[in-house]
C-alpha positions as CSV (number, residue, x, y, z in Angstrom):
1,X,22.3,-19.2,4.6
2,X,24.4,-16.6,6.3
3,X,22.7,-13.6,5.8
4,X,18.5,-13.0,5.3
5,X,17.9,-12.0,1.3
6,X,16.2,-8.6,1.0
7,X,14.5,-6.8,-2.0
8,X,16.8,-5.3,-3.6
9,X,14.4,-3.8,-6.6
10,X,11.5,-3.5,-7.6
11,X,9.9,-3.7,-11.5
12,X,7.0,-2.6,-12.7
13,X,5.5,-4.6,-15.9
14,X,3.1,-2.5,-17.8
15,X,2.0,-2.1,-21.4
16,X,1.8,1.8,-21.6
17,X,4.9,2.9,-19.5
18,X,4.2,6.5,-20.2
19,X,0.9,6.2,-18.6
20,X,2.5,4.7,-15.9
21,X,5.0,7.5,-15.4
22,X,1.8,9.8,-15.6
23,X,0.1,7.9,-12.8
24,X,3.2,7.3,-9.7
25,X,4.6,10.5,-10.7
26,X,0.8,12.3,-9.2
27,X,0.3,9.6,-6.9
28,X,4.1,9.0,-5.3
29,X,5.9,11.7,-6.7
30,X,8.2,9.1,-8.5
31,X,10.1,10.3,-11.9
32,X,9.8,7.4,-14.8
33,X,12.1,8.1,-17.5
34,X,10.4,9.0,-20.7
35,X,12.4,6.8,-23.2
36,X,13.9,3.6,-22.2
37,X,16.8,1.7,-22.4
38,X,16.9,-1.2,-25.2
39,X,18.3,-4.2,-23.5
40,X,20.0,-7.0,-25.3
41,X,15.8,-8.3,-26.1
42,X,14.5,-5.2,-27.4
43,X,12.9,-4.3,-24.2
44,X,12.3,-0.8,-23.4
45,X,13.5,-0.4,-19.4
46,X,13.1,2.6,-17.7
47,X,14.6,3.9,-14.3
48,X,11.5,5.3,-11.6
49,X,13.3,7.9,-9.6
50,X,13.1,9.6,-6.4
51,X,13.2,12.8,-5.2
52,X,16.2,12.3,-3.4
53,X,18.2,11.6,-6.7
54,X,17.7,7.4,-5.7
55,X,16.3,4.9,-8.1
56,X,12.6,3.2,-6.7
57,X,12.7,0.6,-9.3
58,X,12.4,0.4,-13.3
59,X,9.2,-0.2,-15.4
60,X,9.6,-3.3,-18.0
61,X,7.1,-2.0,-21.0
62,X,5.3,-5.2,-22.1
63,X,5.4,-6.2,-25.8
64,X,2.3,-7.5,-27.8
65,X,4.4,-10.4,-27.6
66,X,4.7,-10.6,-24.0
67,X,1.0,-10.0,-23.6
68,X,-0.2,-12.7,-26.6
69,X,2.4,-14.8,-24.2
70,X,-0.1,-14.4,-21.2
71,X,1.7,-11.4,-19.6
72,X,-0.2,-9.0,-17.7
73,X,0.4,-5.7,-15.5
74,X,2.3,-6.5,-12.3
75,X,4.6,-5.2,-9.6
76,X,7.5,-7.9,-9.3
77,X,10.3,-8.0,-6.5
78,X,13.6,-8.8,-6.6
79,X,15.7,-11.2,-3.9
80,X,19.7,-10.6,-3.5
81,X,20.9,-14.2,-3.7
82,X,25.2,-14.6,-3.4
83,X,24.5,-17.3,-6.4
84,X,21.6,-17.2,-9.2
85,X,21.6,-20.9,-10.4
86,X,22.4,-22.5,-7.3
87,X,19.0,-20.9,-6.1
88,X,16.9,-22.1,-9.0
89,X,18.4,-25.1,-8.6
90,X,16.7,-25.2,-5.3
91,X,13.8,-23.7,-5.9
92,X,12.8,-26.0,-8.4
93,X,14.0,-29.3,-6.3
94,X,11.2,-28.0,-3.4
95,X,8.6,-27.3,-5.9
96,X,9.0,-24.0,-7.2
97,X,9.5,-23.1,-11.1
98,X,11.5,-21.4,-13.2
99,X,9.7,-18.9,-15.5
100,X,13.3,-17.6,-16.6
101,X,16.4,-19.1,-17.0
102,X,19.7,-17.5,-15.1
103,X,20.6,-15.0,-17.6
104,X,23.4,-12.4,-17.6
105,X,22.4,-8.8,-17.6
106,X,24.8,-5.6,-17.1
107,X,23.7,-5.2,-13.3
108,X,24.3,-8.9,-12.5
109,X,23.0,-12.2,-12.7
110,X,19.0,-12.9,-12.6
111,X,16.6,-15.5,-13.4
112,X,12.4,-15.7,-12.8
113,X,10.7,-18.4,-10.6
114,X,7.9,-19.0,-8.4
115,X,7.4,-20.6,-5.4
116,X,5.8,-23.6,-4.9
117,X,2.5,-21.8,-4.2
118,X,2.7,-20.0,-7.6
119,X,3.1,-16.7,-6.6
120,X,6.5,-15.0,-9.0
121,X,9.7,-13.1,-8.3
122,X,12.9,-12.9,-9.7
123,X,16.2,-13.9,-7.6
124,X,19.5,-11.5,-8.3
125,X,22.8,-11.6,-7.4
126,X,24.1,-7.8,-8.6
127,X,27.1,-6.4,-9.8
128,X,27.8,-3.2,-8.1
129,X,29.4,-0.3,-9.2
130,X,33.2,0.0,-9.6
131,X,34.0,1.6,-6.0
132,X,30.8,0.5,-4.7
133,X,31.4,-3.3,-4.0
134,X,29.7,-3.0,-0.4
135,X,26.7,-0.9,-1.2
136,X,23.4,-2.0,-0.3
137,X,19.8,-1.5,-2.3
138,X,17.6,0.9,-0.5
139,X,14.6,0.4,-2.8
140,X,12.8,-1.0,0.4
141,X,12.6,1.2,3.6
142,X,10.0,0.5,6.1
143,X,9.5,4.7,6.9
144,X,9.8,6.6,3.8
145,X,8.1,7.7,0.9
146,X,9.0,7.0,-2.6
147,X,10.3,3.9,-1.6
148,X,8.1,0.6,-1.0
149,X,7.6,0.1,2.7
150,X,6.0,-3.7,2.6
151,X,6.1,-6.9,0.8
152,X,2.6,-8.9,1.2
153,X,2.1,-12.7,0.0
154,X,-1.1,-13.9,-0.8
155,X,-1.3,-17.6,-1.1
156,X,-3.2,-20.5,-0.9
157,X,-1.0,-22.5,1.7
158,X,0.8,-20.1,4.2
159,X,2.1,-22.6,6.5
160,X,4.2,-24.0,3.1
161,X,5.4,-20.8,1.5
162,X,6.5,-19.4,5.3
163,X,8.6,-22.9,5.4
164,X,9.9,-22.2,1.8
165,X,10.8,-18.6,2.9
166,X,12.5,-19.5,5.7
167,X,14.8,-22.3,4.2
168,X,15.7,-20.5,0.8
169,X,15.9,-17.2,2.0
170,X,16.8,-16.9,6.3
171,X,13.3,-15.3,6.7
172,X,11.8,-15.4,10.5
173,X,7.9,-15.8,11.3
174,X,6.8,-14.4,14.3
175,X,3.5,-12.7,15.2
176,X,0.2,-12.1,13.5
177,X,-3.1,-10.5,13.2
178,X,-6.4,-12.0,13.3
179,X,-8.3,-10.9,10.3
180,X,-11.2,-13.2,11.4
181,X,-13.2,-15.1,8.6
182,X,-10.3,-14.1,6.4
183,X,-7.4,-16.0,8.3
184,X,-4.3,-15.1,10.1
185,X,-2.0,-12.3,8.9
186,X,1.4,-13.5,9.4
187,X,4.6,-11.3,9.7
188,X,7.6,-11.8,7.9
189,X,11.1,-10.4,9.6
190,X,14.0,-10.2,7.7
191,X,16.9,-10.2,10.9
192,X,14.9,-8.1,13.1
193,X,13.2,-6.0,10.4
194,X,9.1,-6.5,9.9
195,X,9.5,-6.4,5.7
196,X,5.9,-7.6,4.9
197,X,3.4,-10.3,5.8
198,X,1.7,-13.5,4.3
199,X,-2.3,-14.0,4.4
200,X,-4.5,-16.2,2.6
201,X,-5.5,-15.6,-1.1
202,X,-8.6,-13.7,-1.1
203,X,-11.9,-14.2,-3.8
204,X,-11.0,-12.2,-6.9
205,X,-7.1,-13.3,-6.4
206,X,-6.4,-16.1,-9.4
207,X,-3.1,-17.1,-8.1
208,X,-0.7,-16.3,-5.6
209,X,0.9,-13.0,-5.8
210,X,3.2,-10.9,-3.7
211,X,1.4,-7.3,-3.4
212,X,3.6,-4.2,-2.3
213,X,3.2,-1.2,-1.0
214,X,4.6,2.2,-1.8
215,X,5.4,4.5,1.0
216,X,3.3,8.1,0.1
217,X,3.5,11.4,2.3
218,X,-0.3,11.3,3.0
219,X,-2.7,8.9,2.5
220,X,-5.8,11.2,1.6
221,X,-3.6,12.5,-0.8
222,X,-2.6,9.8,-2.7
223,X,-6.1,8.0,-2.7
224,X,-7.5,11.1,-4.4
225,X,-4.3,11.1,-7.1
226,X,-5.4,7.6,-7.6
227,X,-9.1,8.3,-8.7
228,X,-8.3,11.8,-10.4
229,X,-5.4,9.3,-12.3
230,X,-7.1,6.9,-14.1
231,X,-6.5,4.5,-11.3
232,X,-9.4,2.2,-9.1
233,X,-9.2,2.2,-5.4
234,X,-10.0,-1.5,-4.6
235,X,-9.8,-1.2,-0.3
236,X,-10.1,2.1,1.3
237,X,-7.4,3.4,3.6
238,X,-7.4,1.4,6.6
239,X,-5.2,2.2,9.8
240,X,-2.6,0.1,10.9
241,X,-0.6,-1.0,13.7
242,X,1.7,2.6,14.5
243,X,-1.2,4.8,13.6
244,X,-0.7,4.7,9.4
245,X,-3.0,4.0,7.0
246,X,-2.9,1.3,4.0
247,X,-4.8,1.3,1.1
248,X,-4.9,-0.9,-2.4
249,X,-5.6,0.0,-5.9
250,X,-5.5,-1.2,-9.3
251,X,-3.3,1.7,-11.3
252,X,-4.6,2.4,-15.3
253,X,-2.8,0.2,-16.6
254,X,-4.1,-3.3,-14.7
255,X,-1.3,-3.6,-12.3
256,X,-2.7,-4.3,-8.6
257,X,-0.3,-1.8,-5.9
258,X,-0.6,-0.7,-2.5
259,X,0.4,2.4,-0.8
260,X,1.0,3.3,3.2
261,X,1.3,7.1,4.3
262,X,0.0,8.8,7.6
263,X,-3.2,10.9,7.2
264,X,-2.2,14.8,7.8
């Protein structure tokens, strides 16, 4: 692989996307449109945007279809890859699955997998604008707010999903934190970028999951928009290595999320 993938989006799955828009617009400032676009399914997908004028993401509203089918509120990511079914292909051959086949959309070519572990994603290779053919996503930042600033793996064997990381998608590994009784917390770099961090799955996870976390303008803040929301604060802010603070909820709706801000 010549280049490292990145997330390039981000998509919020939730069966009441006004709520939603209710709930990230107090706690993150974010803008969810209020009517959605009807893809070529019938599904209603809506734009989150920031104050900058940038998109954050887009919300997926969940049918009762989708949620007889097993679906449930989630934050999934999205990896750049140059070619979608080459990828599954791949994927699947070391283990992983495909949840959705490559499919055609207007913005490019996707499909859904997991990893071999479990834990889901989708893989993307987009279609830029007209004009725009060397733009690059900036959905991910690792400083500012509105945009998500980490991308955490919980999973049952680390030492296989960093391997599976690495080879499909030019990952590096290097450094950790020791979280004692709960295991090693092990970075991800993506070229010499710190984008996230894989740990073992925890009691109350059922599967592997990747958890991410939304950059806010202050933490206190945003903890007390989650409460005063709807939402359930599931780890108090906690500092972190550069003096921020991290914290982890559970937003109305069921989704788990994180968010990362200083405290003013």
């Amino acid at each position: 692989m010549t280049k490292a993938a990145n997330f390039i989006w981000y998509e919020l799955m939730t069966a009441d996307p006004a709520g939603a828009a209710s709930f990230y617009g107090a706690v993150v400032g974010w803008t969810i449109e209020s009517e959605g676009l009807q893809t070529a399914g019938g599904v209603d997908y809506r734009m989150i945007g920031r104050s900058d004028g940038g998109n954050a993401g887009g919300v997926l509203a969940l049918t009762a279809d989708m949620l007889a089918g097993g679906a449930r509120p989630i934050w999934i990511g999205y990896l750049h890859v140059a070619d979608v079914d080459a990828a599954v292909a791949a994927i699947k051959a070391d283990g992983g699955a495909v949840q959705m086949a490559p499919m055609d959309i207007p913005v490019g070519r996707i499909a859904m997998v997991t990893d071999p572990q479990g834990a889901a994603f989708y893989v993307m290779n987009p279609k830029p604008p007209e004009g725009s053919e060397d733009m690059e996503s900036d959905v991910f930042s690792v400083t500012d707010a509105q945009h998500m600033r980490w991308n955490e793996l919980a999973t049952s064997d680390a030492d296989a999903a960093i391997a599976f990381y690495k080879k499909h998608f030019g990952w590096g590994q290097e450094g950790e934190m020791d979280m004692g009784p709960l295991g090693a917390y092990r970075f991800l770099q993506r070229g010499e970028v710190m984008i996230g961090a894989v740990m073992p799955l925890m009691e109350g996870y059922p599967v592997p999951v990747w958890n991410f976390y939304i950059g806010v303008d202050d933490i206190d803040r945003a903890h007390a928009a989650v409460t005063a929301n709807g939402g359930t604060v599931t780890s108090e802010p906690m500092e972190i290595p550069g003096g921020e603070y991290a914290m982890n909820a559970i937003d109305p709706q069921g989704a788990p999320v994180g968010f990362v801000g200083p405290r003013k």
